[in-house]
C-alpha positions in Angstrom: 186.2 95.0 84.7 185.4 97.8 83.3 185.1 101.8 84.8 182.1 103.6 84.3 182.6 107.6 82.6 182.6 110.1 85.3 182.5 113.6 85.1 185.2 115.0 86.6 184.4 119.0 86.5 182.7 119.6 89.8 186.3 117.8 91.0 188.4 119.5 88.9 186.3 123.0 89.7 187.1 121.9 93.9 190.6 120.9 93.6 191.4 124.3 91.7 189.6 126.2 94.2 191.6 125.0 96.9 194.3 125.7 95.1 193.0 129.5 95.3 192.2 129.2 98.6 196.0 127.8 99.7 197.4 130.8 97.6 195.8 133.2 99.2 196.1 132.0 102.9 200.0 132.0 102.5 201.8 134.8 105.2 201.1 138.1 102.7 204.0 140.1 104.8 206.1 138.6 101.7 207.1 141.3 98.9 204.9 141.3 95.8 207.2 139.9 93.7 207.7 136.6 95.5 204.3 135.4 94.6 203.4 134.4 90.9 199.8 133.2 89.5 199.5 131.3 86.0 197.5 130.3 83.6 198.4 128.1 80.6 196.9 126.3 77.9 198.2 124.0 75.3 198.2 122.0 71.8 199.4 118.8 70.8 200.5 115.4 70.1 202.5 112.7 69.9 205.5 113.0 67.3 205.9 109.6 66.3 202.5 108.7 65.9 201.7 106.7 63.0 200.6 108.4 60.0 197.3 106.3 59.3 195.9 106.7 63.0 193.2 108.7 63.4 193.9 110.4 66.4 194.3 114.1 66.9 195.3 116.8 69.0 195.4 116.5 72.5 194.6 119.8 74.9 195.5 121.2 78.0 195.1 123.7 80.5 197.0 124.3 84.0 196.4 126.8 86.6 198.9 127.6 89.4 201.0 129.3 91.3 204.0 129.7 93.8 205.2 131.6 96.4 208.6 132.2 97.5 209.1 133.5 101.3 212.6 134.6 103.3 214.5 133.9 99.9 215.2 130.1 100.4 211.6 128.7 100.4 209.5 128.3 97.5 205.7 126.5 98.0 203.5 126.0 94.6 200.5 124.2 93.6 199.4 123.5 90.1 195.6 121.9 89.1 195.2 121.4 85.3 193.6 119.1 82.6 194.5 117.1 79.7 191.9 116.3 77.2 193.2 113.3 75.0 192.0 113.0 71.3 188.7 111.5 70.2 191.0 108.4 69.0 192.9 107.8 71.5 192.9 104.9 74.6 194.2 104.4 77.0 193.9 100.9 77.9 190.2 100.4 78.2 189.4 103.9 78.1 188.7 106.1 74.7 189.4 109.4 74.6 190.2 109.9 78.4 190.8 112.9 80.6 193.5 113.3 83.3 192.8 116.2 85.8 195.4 116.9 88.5 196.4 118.9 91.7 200.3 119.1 93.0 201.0 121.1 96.2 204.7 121.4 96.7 207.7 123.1 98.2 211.4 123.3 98.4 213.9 124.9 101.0 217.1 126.0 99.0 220.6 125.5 100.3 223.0 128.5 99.3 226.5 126.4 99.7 228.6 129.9 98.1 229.4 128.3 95.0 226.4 125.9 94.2 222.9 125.6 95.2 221.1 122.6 96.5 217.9 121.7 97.8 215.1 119.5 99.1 211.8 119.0 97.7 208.5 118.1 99.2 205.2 117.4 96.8 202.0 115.7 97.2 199.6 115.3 93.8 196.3 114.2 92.9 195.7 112.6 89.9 192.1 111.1 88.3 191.7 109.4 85.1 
């Protein structure tokens, strides 16, 4: 069986504007520098790829952000894409494309001498 190319940009465009959208809805009566925004972008490869394959350098990009309220909670999201080399597969696919979304948060436990915590996430993920 075999999966039909899709273009995933209108979805990846969606995703990250929710992402926006979940930013900016958080409670603003939090200081201004509790909340951080990001933007990244990235080269690369596998190190122990074989020296006659043909395959070449992967990109990336990830957009994202967190917010940190009453000093023990932290919520965040991240959307992003990974663009794998012309040569690559990935079982039946060549030269696939993984786009993603993660909304998640974690409440902080101050115990005096250490610090502990539980996490939450949820995550989207097309190939």
């Amino acid at each position: 069986m075999s999966r039909k190319p899709t273009d995933s940009k209108p979805s990846l465009l969606v995703l990250a504007g929710l992402l926006v959208v979940v930013a900016f809805a958080m409670p603003h009566q939090a200081a201004a520098d509790t909340f951080t925004f990001f933007l990244q972008g990235g080269v690369g490869g596998p190190v122990n790829e074989d020296s006659t394959d043909s395959a070449g350098f992967e990109t990336a990009f990830q957009l994202g952000f967190t917010v940190a309220s009453r000093g023990d909670i932290e919520v965040g999201g991240r959307a992003g894409r990974v663009d794998f080399a012309p040569g690559d597969q990935l079982g039946p696919l060549a030269a696939p494309t993984l786009d993603y979304l993660t909304l998640g948060g974690d409440y902080q436990f101050n115990e005096g001498f250490y610090q502990s915590g539980i996490f939450i996430g949820l995550g989207y993920y097309s190939l």
